[in-house]
GULOKE-439634 format. One record per residue (C-alpha): residue number from 0; chain; z, y, x. Coordinates in nm, 2 decimals, always signed. Layout:
BEGIN
[lofi NUM; 'A'; [Z; Y; X]]
...
END
This chain:
BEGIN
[lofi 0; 'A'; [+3.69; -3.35; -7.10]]
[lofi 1; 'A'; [+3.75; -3.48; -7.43]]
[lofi 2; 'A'; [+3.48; -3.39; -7.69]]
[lofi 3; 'A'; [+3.70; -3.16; -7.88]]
[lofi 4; 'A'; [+3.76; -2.99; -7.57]]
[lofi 5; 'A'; [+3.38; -2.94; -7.48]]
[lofi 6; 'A'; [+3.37; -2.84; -7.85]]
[lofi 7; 'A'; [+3.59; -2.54; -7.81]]
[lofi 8; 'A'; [+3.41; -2.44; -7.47]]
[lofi 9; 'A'; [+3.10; -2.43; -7.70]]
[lofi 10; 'A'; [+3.26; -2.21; -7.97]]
[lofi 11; 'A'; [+3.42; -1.99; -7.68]]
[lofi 12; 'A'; [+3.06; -1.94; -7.50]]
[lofi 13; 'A'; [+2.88; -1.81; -7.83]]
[lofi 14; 'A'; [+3.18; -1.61; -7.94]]
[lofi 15; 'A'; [+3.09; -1.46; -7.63]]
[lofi 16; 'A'; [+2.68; -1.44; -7.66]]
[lofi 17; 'A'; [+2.77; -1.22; -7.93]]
[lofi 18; 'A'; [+2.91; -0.92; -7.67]]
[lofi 19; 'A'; [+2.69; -1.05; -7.35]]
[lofi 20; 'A'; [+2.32; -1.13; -7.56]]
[lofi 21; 'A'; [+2.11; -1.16; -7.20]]
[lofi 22; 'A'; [+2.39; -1.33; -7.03]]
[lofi 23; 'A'; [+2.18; -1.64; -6.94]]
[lofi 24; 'A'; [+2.46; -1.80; -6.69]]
[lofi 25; 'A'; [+2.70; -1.88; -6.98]]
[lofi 26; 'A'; [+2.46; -2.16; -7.07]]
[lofi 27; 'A'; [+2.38; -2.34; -6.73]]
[lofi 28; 'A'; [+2.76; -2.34; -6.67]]
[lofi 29; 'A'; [+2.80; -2.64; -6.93]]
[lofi 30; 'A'; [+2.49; -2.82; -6.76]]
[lofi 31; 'A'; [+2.68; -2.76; -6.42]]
[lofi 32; 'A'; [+3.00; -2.92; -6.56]]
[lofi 33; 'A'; [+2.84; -3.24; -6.71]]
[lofi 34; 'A'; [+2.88; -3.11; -7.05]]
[lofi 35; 'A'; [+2.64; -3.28; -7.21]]
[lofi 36; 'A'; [+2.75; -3.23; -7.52]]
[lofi 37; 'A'; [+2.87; -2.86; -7.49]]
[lofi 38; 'A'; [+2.47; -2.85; -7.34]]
[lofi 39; 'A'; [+2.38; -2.98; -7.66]]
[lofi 40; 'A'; [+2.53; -2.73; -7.86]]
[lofi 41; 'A'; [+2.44; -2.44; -7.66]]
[lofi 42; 'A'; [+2.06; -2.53; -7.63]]
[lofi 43; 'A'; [+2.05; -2.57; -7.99]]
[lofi 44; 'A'; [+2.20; -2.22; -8.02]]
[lofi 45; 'A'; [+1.92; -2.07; -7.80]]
[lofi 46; 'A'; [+1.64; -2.26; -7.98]]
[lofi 47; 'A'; [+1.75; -2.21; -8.35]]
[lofi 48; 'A'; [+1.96; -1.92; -8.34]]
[lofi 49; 'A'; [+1.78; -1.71; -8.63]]
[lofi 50; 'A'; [+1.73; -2.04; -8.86]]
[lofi 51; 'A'; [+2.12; -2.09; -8.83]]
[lofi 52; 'A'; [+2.16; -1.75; -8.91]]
[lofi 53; 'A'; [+1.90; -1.74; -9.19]]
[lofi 54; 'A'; [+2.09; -2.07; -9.33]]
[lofi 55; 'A'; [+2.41; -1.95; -9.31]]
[lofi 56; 'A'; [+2.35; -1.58; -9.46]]
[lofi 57; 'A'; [+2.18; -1.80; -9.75]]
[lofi 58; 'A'; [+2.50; -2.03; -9.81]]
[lofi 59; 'A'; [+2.75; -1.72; -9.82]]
[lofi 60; 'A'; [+2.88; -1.62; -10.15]]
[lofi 61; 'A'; [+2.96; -1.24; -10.18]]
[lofi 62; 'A'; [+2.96; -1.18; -9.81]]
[lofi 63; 'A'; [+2.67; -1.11; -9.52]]
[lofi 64; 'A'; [+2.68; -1.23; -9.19]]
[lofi 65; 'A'; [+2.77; -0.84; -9.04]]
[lofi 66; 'A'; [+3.10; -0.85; -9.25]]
[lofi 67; 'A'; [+3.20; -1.18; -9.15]]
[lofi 68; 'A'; [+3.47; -1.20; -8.83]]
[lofi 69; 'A'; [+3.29; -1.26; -8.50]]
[lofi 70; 'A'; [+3.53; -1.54; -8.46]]
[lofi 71; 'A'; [+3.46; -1.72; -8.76]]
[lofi 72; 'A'; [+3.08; -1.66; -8.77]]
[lofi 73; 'A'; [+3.10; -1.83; -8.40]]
[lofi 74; 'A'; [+3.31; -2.14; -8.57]]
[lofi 75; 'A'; [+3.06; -2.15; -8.83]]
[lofi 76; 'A'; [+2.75; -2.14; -8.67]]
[lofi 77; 'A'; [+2.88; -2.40; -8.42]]
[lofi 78; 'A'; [+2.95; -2.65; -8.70]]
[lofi 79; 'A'; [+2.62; -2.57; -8.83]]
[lofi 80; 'A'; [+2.45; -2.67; -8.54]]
[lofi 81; 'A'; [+2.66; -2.99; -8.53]]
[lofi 82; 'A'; [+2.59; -3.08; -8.90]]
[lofi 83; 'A'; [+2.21; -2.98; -8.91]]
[lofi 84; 'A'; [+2.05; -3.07; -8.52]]
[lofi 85; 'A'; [+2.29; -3.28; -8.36]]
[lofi 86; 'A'; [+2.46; -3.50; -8.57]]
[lofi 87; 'A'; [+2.66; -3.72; -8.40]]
[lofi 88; 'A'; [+3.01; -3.70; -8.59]]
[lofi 89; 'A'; [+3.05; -3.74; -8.89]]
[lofi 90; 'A'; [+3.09; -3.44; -9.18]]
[lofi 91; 'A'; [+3.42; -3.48; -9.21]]
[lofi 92; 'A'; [+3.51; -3.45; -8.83]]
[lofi 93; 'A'; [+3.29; -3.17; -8.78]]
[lofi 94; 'A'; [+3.43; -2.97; -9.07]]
[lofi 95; 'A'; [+3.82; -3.07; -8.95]]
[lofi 96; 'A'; [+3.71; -2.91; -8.61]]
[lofi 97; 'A'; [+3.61; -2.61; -8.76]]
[lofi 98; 'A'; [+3.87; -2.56; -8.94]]
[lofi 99; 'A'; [+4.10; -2.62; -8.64]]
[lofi 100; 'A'; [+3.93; -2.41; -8.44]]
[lofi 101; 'A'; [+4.03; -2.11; -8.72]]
[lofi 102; 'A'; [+4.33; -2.23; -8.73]]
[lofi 103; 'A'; [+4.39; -2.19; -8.33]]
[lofi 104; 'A'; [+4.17; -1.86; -8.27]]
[lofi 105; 'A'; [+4.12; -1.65; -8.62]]
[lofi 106; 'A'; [+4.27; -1.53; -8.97]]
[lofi 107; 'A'; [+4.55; -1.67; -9.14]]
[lofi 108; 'A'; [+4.30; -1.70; -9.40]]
[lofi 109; 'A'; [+3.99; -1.84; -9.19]]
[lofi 110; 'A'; [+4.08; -2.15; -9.22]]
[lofi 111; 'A'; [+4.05; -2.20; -9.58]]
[lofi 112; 'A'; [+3.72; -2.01; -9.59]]
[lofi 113; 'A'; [+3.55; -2.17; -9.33]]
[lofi 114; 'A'; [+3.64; -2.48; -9.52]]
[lofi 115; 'A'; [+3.50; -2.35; -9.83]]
[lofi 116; 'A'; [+3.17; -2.24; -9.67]]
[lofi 117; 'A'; [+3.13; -2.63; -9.52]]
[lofi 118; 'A'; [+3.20; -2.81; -9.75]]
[lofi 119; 'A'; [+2.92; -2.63; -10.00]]
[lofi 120; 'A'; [+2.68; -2.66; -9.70]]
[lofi 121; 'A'; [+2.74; -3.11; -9.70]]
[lofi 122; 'A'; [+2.74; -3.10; -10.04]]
[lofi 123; 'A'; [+2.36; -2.97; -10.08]]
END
């Protein structure tokens, strides 16, 4: 499975953490699959999920993290993770993904904001 692939499995499960919160199977599914880098993200979510929250609610101009679209609060907390724990890709790629991601599963507008939102985040 190619890493944008795993990526979008990663985005799908917290999507749907945010309707299932005790659904514990979601996360050894990726383990079972040899997704080590959808585990990656996912365990990352479990550990830090109030610091991402805190960071992201603190990076958002005008908006708080209940108005935002599930979708795009699940795009953006997986880049987060990406750009702040596991850093393997650079910015760049990891905000293009995002933004692909928005493109494929949110807003005609998500897109451009998500972008907005990342690329204040690098710049700090």
């Amino acid at each position: 499975m190619k890493r944008t692939e795993m990526r979008e499995l990663a985005f799908k499960t917290i999507y749907s953490k945010f309707f299932n919160p005790t659904d514990e199977d979601i996360f050894s599914n990726a383990d079972e699959n040899g997704l080590e880098f959808t585990s990656k993200i996912l365990n990352n979510f479990a550990t830090h999920y109030q610091e991402i929250n805190d960071f992201l609610a603190s990076n958002l101009k005008g908006y708080t993290l209940d108005r935002l679209n599930k979708i795009d609060l699940a795009i953006l907390i997986l880049a987060i993770i990406e750009l702040k724990y596991i850093k393997e890709n650079p910015k760049e790629v990891i905000i293009n993904e995002a933004v692909e991601l928005a493109k494929k599963y949110s807003t005609e507008k998500s897109p451009k904001f998500i972008n907005g939102i990342l690329a204040n985040i690098v710049k700090e």
